[in-house]
GUBA-207814 format. One record per residue: x, y, z of N, C-alpha, C in turn; residue number from 1. Coordinates in nm, 2 decimals, padded with zeros to 4 digits. Last residue first. Layout:
> npx  npy  npz  capx  capy  capz  cpx  cpy  cpz  k
> X  Y  Z  X  Y  Z  X  Y  Z  NUM
...
// end
This chain:
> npx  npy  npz  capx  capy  capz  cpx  cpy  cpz  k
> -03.68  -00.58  04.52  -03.75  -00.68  04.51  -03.86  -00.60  04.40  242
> -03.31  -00.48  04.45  -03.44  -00.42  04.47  -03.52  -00.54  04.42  241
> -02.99  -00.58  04.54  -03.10  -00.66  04.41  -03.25  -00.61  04.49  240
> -02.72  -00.32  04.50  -02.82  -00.38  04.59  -02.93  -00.46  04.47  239
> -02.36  -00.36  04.48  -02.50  -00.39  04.41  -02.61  -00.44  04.48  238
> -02.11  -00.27  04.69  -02.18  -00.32  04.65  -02.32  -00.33  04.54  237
> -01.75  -00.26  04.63  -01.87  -00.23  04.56  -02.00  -00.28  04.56  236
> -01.54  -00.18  04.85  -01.63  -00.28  04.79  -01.72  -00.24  04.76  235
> -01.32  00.02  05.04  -01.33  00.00  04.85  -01.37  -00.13  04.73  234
> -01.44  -00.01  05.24  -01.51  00.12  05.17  -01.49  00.06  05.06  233
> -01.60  -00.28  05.37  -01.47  -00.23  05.32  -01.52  -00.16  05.23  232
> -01.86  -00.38  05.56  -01.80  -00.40  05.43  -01.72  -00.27  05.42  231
> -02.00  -00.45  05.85  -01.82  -00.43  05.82  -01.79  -00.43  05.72  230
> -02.22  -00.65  05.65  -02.19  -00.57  05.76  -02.04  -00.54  05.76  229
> -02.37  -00.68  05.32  -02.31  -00.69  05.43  -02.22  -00.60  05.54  228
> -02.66  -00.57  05.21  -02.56  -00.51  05.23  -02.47  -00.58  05.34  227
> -02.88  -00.76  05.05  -02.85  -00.71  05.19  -02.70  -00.71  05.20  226
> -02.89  -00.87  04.79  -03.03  -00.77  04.86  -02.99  -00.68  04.95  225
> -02.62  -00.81  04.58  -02.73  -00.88  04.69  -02.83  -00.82  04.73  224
> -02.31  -00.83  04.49  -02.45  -00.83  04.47  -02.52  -00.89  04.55  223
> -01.99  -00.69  04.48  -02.08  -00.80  04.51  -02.19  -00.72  04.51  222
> -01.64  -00.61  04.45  -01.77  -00.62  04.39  -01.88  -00.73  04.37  221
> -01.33  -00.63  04.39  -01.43  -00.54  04.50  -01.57  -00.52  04.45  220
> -01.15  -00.88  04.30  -01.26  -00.83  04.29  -01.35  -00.74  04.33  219
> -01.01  -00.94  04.54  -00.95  -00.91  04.42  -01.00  -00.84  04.30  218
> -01.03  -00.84  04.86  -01.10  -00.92  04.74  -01.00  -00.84  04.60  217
> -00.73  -00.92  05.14  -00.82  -00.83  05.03  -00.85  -00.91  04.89  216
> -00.64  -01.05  05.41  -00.71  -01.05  05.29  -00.72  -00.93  05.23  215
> -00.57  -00.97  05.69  -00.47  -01.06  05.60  -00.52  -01.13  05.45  214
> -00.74  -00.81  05.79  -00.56  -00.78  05.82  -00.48  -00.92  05.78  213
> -01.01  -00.66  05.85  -00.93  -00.76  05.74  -00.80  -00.73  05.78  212
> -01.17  -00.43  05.89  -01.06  -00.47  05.95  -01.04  -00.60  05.94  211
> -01.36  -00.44  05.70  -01.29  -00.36  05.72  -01.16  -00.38  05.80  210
> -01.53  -00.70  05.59  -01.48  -00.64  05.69  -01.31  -00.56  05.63  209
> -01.49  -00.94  05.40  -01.50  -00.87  05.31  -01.49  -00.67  05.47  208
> -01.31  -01.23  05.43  -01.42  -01.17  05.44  -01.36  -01.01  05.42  207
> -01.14  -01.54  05.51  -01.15  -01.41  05.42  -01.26  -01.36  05.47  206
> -00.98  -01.68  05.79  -01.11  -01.66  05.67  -01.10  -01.54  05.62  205
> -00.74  -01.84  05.88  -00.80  -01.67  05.90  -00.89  -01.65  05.79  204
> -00.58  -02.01  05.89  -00.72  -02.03  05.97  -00.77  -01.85  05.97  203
> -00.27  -01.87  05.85  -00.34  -02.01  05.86  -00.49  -01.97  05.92  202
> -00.08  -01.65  05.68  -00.15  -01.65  05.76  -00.19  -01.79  05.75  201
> 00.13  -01.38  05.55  00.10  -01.52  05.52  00.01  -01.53  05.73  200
> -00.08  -01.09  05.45  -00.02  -01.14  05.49  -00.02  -01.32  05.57  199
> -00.24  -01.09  05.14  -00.12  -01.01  05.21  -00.04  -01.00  05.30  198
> -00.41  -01.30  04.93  -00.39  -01.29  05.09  -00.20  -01.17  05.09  197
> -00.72  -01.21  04.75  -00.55  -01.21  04.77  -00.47  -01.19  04.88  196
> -00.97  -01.36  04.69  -00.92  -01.29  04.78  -00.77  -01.31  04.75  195
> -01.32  -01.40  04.53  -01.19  -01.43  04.52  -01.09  -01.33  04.58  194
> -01.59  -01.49  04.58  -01.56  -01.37  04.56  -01.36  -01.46  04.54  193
> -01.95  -01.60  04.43  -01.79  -01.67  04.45  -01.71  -01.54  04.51  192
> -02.22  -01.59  04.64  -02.12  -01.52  04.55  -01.98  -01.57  04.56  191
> -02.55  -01.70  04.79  -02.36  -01.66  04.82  -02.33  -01.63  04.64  190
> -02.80  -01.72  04.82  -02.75  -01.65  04.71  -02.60  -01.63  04.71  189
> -02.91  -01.76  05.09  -02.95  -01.81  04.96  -02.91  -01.76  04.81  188
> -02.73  -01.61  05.20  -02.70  -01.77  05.21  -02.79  -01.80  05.10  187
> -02.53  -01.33  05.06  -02.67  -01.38  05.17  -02.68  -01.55  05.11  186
> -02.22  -01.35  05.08  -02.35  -01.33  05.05  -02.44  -01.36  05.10  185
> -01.90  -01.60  04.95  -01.99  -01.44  05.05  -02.12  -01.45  04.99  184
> -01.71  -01.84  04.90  -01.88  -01.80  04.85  -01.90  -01.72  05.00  183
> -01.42  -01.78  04.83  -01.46  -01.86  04.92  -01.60  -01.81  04.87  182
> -01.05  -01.87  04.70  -01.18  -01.83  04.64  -01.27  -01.81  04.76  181
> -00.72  -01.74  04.70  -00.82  -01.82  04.71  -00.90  -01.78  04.68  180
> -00.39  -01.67  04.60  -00.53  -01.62  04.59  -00.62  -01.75  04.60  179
> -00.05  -01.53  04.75  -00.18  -01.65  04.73  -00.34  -01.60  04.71  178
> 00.05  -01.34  04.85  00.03  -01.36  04.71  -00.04  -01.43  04.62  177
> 00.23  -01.45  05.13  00.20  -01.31  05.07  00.12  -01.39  04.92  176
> 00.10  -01.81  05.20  00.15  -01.70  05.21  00.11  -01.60  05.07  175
> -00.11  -02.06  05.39  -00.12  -01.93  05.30  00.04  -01.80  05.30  174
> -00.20  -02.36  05.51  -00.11  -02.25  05.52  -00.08  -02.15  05.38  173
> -00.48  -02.44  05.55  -00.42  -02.45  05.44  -00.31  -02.35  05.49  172
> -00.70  -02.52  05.70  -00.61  -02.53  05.76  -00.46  -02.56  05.68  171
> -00.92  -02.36  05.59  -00.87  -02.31  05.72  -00.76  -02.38  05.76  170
> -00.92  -02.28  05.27  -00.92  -02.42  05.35  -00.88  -02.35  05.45  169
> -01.10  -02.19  04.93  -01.02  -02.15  05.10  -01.03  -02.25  05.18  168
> -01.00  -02.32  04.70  -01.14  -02.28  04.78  -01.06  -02.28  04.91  167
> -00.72  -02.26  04.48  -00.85  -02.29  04.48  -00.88  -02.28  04.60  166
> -00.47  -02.06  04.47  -00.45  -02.20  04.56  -00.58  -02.26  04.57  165
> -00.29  -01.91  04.21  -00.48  -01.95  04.29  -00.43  -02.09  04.34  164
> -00.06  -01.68  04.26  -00.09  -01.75  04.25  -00.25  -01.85  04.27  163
> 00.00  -01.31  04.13  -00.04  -01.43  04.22  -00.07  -01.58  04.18  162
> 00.07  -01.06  04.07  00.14  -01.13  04.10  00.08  -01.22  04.20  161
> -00.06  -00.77  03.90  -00.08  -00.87  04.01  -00.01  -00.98  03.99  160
> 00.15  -00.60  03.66  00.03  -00.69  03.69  00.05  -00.75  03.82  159
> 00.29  -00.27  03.61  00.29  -00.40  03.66  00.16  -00.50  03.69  158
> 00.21  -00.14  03.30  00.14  -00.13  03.43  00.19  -00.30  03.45  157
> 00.38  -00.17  02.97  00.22  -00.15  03.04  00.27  -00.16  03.20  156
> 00.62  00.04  02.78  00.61  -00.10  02.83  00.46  -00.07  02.97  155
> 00.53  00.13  02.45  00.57  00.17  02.61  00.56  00.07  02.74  154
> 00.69  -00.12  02.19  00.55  00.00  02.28  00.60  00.04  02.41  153
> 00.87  00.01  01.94  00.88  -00.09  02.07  00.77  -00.04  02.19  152
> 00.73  00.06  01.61  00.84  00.08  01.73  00.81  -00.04  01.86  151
> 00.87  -00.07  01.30  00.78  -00.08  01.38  00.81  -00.01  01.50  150
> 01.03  00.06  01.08  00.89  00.01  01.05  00.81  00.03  01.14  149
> 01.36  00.20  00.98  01.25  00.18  01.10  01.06  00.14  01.06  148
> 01.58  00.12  00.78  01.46  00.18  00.78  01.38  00.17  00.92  147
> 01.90  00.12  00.69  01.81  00.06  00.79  01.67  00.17  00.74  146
> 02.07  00.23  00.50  02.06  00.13  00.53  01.96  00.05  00.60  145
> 02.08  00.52  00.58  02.13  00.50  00.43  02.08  00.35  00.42  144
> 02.10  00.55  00.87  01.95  00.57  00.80  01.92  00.54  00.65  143
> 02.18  00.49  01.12  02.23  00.48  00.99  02.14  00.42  00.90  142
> 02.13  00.47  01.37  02.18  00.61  01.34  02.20  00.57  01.17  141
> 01.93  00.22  01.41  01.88  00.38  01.45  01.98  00.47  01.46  140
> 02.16  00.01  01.34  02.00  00.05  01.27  01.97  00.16  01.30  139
> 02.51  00.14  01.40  02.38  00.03  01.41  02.22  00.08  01.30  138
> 02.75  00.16  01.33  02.66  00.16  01.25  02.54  00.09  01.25  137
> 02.95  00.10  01.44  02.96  00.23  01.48  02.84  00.23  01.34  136
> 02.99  -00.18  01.46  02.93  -00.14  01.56  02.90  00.03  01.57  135
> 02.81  -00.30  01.13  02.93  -00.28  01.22  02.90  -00.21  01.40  134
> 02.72  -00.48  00.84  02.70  -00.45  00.97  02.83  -00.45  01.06  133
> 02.69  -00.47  00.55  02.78  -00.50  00.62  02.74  -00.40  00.74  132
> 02.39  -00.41  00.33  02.50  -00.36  00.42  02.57  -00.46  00.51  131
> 02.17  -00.33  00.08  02.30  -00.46  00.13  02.38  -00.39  00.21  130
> 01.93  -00.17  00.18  02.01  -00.16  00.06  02.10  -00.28  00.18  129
> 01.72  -00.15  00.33  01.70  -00.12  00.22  01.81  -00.10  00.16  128
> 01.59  -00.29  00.60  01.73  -00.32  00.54  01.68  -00.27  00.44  127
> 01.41  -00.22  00.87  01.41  -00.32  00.74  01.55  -00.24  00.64  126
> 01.33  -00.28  01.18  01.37  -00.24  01.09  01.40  -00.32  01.00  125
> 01.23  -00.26  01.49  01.21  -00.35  01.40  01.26  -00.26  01.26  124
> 01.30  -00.21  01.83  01.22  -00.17  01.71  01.29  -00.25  01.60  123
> 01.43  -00.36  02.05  01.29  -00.31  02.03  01.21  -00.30  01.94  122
> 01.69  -00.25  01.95  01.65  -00.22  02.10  01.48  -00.23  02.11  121
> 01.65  -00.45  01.65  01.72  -00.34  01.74  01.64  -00.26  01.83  120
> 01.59  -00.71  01.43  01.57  -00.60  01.58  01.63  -00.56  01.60  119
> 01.51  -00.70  01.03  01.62  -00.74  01.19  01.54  -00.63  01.29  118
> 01.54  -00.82  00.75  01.41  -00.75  00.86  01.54  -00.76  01.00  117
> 01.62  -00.71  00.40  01.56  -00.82  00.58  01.51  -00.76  00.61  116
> 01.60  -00.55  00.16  01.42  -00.61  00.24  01.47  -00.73  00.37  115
> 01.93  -00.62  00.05  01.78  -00.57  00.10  01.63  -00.66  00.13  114
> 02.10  -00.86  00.34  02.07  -00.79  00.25  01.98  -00.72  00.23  113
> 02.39  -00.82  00.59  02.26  -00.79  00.57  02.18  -00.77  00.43  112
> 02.63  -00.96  00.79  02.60  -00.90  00.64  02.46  -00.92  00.61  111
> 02.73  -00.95  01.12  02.66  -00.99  01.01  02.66  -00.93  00.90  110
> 02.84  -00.82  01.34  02.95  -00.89  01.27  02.88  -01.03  01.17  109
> 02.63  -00.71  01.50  02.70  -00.65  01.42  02.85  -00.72  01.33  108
> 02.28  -00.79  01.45  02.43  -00.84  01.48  02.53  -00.75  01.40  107
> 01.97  -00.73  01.57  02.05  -00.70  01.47  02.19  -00.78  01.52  106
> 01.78  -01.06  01.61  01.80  -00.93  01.62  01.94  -00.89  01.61  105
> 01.61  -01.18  01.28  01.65  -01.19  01.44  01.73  -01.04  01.49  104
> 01.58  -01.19  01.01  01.70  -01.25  01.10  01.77  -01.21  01.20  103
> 01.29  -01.24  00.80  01.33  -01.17  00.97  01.48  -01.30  01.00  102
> 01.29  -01.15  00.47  01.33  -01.29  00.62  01.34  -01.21  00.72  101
> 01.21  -01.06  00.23  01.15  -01.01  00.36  01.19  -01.16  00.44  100
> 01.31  -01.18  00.01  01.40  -01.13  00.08  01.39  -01.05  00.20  99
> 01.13  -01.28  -00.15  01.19  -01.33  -00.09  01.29  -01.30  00.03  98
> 01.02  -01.03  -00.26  00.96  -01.08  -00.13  01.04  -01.19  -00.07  97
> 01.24  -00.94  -00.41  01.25  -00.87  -00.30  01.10  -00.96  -00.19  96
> 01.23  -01.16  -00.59  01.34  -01.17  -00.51  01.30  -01.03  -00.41  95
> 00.98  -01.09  -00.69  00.98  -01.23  -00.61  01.11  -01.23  -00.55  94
> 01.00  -00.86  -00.84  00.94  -00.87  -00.72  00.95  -00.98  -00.63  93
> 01.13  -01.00  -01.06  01.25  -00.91  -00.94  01.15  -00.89  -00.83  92
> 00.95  -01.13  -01.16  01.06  -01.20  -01.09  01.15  -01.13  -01.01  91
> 00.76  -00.92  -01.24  00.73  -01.08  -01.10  00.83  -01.11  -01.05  90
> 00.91  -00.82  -01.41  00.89  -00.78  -01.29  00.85  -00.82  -01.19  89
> 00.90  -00.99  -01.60  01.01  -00.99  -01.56  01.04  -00.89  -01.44  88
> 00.63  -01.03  -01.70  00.69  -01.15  -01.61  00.84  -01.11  -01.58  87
> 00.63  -00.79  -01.79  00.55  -00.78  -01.69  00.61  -00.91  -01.60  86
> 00.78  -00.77  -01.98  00.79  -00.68  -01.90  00.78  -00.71  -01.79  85
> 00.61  -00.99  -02.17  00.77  -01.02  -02.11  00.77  -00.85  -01.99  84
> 00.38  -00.86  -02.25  00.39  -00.95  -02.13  00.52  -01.02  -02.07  83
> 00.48  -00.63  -02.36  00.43  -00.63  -02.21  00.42  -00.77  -02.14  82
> 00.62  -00.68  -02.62  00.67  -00.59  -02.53  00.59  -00.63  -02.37  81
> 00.52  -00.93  -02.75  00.62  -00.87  -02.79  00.66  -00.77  -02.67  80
> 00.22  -00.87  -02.68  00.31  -01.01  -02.71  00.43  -01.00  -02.69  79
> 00.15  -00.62  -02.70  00.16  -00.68  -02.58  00.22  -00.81  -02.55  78
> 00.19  -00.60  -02.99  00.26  -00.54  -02.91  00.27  -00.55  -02.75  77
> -00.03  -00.76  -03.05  00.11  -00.81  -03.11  00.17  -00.74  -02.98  76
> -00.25  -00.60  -03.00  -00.22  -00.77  -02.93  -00.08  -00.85  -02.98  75
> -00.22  -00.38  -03.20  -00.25  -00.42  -02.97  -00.21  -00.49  -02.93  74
> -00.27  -00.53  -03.40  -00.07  -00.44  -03.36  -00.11  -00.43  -03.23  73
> -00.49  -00.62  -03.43  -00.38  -00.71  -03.42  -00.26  -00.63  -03.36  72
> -00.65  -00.44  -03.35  -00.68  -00.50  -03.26  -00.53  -00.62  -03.29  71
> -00.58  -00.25  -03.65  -00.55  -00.21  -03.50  -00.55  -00.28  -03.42  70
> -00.71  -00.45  -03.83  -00.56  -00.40  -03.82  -00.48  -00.36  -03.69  69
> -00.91  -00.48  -03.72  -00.91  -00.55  -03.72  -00.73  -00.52  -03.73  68
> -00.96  -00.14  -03.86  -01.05  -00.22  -03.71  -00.92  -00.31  -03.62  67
> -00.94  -00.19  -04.09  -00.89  -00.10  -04.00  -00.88  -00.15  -03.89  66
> -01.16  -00.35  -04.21  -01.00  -00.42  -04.19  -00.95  -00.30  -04.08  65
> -01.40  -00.19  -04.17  -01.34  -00.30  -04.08  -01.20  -00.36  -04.10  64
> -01.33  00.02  -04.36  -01.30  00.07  -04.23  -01.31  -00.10  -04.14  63
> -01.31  -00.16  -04.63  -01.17  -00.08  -04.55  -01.18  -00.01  -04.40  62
> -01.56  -00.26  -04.61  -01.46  -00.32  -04.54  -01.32  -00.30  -04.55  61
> -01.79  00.04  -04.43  -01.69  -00.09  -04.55  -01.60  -00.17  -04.53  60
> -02.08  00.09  -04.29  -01.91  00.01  -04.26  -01.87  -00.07  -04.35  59
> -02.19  00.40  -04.38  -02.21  00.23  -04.43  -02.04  00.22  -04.36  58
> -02.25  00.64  -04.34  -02.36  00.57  -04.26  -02.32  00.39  -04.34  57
> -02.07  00.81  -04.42  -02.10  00.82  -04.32  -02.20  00.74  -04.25  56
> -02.12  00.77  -04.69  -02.02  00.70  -04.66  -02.02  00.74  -04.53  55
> -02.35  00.81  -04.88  -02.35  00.72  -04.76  -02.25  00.70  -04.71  54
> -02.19  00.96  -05.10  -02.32  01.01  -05.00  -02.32  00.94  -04.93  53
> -02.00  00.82  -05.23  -01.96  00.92  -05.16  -02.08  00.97  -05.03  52
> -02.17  00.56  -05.30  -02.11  00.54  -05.17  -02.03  00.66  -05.13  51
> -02.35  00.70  -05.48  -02.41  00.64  -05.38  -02.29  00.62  -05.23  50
> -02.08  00.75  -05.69  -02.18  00.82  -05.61  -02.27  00.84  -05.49  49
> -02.06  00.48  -05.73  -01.97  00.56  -05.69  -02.02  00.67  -05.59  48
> -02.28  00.38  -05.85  -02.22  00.29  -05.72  -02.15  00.43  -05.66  47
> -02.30  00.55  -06.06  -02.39  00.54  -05.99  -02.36  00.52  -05.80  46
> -02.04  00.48  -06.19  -02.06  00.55  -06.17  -02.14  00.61  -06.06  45
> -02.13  00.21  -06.26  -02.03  00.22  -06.17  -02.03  00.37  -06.09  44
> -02.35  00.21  -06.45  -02.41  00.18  -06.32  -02.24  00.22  -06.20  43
> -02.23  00.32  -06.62  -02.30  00.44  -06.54  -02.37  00.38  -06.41  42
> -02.11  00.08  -06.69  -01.97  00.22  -06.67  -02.10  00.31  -06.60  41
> -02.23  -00.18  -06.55  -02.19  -00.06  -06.70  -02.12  00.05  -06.65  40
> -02.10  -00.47  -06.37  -02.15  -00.30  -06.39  -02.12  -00.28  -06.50  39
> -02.13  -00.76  -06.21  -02.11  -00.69  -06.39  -02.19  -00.60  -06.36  38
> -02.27  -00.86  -05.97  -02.12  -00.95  -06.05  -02.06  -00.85  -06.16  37
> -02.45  -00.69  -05.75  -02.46  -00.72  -05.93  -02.29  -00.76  -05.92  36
> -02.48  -00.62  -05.48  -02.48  -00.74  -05.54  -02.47  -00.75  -05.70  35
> -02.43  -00.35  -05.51  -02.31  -00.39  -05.50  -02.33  -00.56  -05.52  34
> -02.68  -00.23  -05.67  -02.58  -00.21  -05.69  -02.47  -00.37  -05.64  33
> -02.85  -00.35  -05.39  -02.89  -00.38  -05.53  -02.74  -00.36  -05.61  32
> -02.76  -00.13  -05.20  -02.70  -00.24  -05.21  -02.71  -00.36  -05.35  31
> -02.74  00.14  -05.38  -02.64  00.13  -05.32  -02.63  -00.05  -05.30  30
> -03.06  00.06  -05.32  -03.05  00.11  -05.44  -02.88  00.08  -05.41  29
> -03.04  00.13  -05.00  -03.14  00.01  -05.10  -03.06  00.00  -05.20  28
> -02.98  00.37  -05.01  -02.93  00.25  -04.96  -02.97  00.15  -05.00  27
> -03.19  00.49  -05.14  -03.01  00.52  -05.19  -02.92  00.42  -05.11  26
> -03.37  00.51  -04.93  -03.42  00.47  -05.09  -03.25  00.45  -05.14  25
> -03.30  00.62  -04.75  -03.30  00.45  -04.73  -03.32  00.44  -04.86  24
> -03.26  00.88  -04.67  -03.18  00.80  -04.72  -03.17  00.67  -04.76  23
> -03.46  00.95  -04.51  -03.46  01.03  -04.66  -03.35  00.97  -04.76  22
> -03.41  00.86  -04.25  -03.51  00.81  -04.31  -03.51  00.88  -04.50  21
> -03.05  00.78  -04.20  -03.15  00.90  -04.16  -03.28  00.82  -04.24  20
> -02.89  00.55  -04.02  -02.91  00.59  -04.14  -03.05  00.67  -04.13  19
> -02.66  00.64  -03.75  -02.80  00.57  -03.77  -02.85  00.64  -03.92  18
> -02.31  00.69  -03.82  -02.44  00.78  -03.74  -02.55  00.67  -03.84  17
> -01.95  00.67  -03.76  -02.03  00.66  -03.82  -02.23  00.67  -03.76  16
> -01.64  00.84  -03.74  -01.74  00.80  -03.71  -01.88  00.81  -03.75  15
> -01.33  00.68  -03.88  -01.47  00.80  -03.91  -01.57  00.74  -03.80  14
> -01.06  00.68  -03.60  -01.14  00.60  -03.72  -01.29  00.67  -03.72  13
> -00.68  00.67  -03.53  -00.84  00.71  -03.55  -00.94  00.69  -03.67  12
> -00.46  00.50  -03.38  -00.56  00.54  -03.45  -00.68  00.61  -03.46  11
> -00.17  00.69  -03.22  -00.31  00.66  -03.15  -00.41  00.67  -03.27  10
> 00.17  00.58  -03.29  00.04  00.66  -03.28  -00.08  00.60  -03.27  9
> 00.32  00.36  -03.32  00.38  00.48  -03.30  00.27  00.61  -03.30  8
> 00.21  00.12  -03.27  00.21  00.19  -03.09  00.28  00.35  -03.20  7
> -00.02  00.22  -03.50  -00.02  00.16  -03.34  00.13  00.08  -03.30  6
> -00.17  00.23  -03.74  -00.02  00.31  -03.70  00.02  00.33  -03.55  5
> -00.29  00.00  -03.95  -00.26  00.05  -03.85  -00.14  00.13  -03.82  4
> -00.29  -00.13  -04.17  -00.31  -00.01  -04.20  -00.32  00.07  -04.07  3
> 00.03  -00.32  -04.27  -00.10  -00.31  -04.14  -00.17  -00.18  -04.18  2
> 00.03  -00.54  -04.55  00.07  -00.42  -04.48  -00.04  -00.37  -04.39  1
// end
């Protein structure tokens, strides 16, 4: 019989304190005692005695069966109750990870179960209960069903539209959009600069002048000692102080 009373209550067990110094003679004496095979009725008595007084400072082996009582009904009960629990929540968790599929974007003459995933105008939503999909029930009014996760960003800033026709050639015909390269700068130091031509043109060198009428740098921004001439208000230069 267990002397445990685990899971239907929380054991408790004496607690026990470092043998005081006025006590050691009665411990001593106490174990002398329990090695003897054959007691007289006063040595029993004695024993008796000795272990009402020390019973705060000796671990018997009714309080270690205790112990050992308790550590079994733990370990039964987690046998028995938790670790089946626990592998039986793996498995329903394994059907809801299974069931994160992205399938694409939303359809209304599909059937959906929980945890998909589907698009709509953009945004991304997740399926929290099995629905039959209809058209008077899309994802963003039918909120019993769909969840919203992700949204659809603000769509960015048109980008430059061009193409690189590599190192400027005078007798390369150029139209709107084309980007060449050509080295600006003071000669012992030219600078790659790269130019987007605006209007189509042949034999018309880039440069960095003000009255440009079929380039602009793509880059507004060069380095040098010496400021070139006719440079275009919205070029940046960087003077290199000796």
């Amino acid at each position: 019989m267990s002397r445990s009373s685990f899971p239907g209550s929380i054991d408790s067990f004496k607690e026990l304190f470092d043998l005081p110094a006025n006590l050691i003679q009665d411990a001593n004496e106490y174990t002398s005692l329990k090695a003897l095979s054959v007691l007289d009725n006063n040595q029993q008595n004695r024993l008796n005695a000795l272990a009402a007084e020390l019973q705060d400072y000796i671990l018997t082996p009714e309080t270690m069966n205790k112990v050992t009582d308790s550590m079994v009904a733990l370990e039964t009960f987690f046998a028995n109750n938790v670790d089946g629990y626990i592998a039986n929540k793996q498995k329903l968790w394994d059907t809801y990870v299974n069931n994160f599929n992205y399938q694409g974007v939303w359809d209304s003459t599909k059937k959906y179960g929980k945890q998909n995933l589907v698009s709509y105008n953009g945004d991304l939503y997740l399926v929290i209960d099995d629905t039959v999909a209809s058209k008077t029930a899309t994802p963003d009014v039918t909120t019993t069903s769909y969840r919203k996760i992700a949204w659809k960003g603000d769509k960015g800033d048109i980008g430059l539209s061009s193409y690189y026709k590599g190192v400027w050639n005078g007798g390369t015909a150029y139209s709107i959009g084309d980007a060449v390269s050509i080295k600006l700068g003071d000669s012992w130091n030219p600078v790659d600069m790269v130019f987007i031509c605006k209007v189509a043109n042949t034999n018309q060198k880039p440069d960095l002048a003000t009255t440009s009428d079929y380039w602009y740098p793509y880059n507004p921004l060069m380095v040098g000692k010496t400021i070139p001439q006719n440079l275009s208000a919205s070029t940046h230069f960087i003077e290199v102080l000796s």
